[in-house]
N, C-alpha and C positions, 0 to 999 in steps of 0.2 A: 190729244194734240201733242206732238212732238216739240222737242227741244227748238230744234231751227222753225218749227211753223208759230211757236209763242213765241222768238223772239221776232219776227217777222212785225206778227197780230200786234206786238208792244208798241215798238216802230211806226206804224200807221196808224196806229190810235193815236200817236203825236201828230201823224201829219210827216212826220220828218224822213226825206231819201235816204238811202244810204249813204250815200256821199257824206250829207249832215252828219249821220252818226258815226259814220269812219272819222267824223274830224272832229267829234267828241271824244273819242275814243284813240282818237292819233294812230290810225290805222287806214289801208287804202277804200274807196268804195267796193272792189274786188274781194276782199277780205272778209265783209261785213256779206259779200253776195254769197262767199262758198258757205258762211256760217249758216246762213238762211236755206239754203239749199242742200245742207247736210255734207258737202264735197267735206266739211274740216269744222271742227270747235274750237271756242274762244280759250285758251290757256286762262288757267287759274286767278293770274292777274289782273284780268280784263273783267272778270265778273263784278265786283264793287264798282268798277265805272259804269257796266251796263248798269247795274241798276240804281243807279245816280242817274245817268242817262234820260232812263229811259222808265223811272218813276215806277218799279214795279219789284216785288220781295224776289230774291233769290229761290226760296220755295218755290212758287209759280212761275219762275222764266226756266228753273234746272228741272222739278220735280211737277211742276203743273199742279201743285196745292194753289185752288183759289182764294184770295184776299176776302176777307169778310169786312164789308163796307155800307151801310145804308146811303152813304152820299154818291155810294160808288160802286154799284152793283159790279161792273167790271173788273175792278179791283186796277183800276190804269194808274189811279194816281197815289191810291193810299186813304187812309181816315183823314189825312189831316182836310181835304176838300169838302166843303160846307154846301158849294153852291154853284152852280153853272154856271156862273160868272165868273168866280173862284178857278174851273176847272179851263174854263176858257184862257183864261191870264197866265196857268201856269202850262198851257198848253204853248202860247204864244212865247212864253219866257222861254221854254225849251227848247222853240229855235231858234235862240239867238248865238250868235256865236259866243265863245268864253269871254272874249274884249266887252262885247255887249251887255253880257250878262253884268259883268263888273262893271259899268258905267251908269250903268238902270241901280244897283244896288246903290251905287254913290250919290245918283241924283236923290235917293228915296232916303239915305240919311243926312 
């Protein structure tokens, strides 16, 4: 799998459009389309937010090294995911918008 078709595969394993992730990423949905499509790559910058984003090692989104995970054969979220529930919750956190994310955190402390 190529560079643009694993960030793609990352993307839809959240569930989340472009558009979402362009505005995770403070960039246009156009932008997130030509990366996926291979027309252009994301500049050096931008990789720490993808994979903030988008829950997955830079190994496997630049180099296609799979995550080694028993909770998480896919390697979508990482070890720290215990449990389908778990994987559900941060799947829903991840589309929330940044405002949102911070007002869920606030309510939870």
């Amino acid at each position: 799998m190529s560079f643009p078709e694993r960030l793609k595969a990352a993307r839809l394993a959240l569930g989340l459009t472009q558009e979402q992730l362009g505005f995770e990423l403070d960039v246009t949905k156009s932008t997130v389309s030509a990366w996926e499509n291979g027309r252009d790559a994301p500049g050096f910058r931008y990789l720490p937010a993808l994979k903030q984003a988008l829950g997955v090692s830079l190994d496997f989104l630049i180099c296609g090294i799979a995550e080694d995970s028993a909770a998480d054969p896919a390697g979508t979220y990482g070890a720290e995911v215990r449990s389908e529930t778990e994987a559900d919750l941060l799947k829903r956190y991840r589309k929330l918008s940044r405002s949102r994310q911070e007002g869920l955190k606030a309510l939870l402390d």
